[in-house]
C-alpha positions in Angstrom: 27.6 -61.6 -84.3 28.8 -60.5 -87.8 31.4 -57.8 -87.9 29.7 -53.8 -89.3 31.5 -53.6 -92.1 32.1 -49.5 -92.5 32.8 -47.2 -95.0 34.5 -43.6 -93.9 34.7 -40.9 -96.3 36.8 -37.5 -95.0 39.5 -35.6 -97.2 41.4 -35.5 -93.9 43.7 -39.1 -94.8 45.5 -38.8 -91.5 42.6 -38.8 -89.6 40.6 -41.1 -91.0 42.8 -43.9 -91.3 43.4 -43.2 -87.4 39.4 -43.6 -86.7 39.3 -47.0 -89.4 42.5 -48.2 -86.8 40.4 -47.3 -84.0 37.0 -48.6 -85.0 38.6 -52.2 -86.2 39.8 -52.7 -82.2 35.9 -52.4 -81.4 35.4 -55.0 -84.2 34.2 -52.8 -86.7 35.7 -54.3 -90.0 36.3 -50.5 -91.7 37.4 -48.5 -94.9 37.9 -45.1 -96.3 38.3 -43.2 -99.0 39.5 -39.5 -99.3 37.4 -38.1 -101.8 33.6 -38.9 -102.9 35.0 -40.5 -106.2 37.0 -43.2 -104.3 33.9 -43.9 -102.2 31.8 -44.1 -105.2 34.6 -47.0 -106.6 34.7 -48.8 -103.0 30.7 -48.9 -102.5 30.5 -50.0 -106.1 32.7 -52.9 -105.1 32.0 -53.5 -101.5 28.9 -54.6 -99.2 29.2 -52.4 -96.5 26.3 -52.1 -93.5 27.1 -48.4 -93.1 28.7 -45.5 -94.4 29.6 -42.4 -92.5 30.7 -39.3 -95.1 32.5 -35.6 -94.2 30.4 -32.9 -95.6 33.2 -30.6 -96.4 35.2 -32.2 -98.9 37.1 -30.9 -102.4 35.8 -32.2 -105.4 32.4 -33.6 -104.9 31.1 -32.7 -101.4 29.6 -34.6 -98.6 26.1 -33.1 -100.0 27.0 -34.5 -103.6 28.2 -38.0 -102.2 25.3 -38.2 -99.9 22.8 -37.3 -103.1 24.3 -40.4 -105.3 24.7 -42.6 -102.4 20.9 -42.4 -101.3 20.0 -42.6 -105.1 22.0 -45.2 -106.0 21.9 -47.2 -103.0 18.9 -46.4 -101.0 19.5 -49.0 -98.5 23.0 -47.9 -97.0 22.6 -46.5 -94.3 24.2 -42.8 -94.1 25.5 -41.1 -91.4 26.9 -37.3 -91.3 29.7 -36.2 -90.2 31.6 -32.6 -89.6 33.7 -30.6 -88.0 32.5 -27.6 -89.3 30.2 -26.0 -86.7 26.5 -27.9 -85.5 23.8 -28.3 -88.1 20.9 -26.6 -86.7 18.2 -26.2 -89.4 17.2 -29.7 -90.7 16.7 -27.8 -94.1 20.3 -27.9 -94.6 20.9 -31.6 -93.8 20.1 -33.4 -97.0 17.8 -36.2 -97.3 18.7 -39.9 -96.8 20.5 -38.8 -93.4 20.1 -41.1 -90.3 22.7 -39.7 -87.8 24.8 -36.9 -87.2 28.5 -37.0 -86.0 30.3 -33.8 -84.4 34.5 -34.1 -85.1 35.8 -35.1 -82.9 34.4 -38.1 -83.0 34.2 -40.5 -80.2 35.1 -43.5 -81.0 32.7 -45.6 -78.6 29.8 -43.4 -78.8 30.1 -43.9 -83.2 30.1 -47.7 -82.7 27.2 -47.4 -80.1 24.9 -45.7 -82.7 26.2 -47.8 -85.6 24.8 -50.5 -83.7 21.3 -48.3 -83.0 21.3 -48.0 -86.6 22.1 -52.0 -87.5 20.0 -53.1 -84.8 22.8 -55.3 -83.8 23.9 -56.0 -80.3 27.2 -54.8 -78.7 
């Protein structure tokens, strides 16, 4: 089985590059950027399967990011991610959105539904 090859977006550096460490020992060949501009660069220049963005970020938000990404490449699959409270009216998720992550994130159960999502087995 091919490796997912991931794409994290979160201002939070630190964290981040702790979940890209953790998700490549569950063979999960992952990135990130810290900023929606970066991302915009990588996906420009990368094929990944998935892409899994912060909504509250400076700059251009994870509602901004999410808006190009779907636009641009409708076929990446996007999931949502926060750890700002629950999302409880679908109004406020925008469009294009085919999971949604609570910080903390677990590890296993994020590789579980990347998988859902890629249709892959694990």
């Amino acid at each position: 089985m091919d490796k997912i090859k991931a794409l994290l977006v979160d201002d939070e550096g630190e964290l981040i590059s702790t979940m890209v460490e953790r998700l490549e020992y569950r063979d999960v060949d992952a990135d990130y950027a810290t900023s929606g501009y970066e991302a915009l660069e990588m996906v420009k220049h990368n094929a990944y399967d998935i892409i899994i963005i912060d909504l509250k970020m400076p700059g251009m938000s994870g509602t901004e990011l999410i808006r190009v990404i779907n636009h641009k490449f409708p076929d990446l699959p996007v999931f949502l991610m926060t750890g700002h409270g629950s999302i409880s009216d679908e109004e406020e998720l925008p469009p294009g959105i085919v999971e949604y992550i609570a910080k903390p994130v677990k590890i296993d159960d994020l590789v579980r539904k990347m998988r859902e999502v890629l249709k892959r087995d694990e």
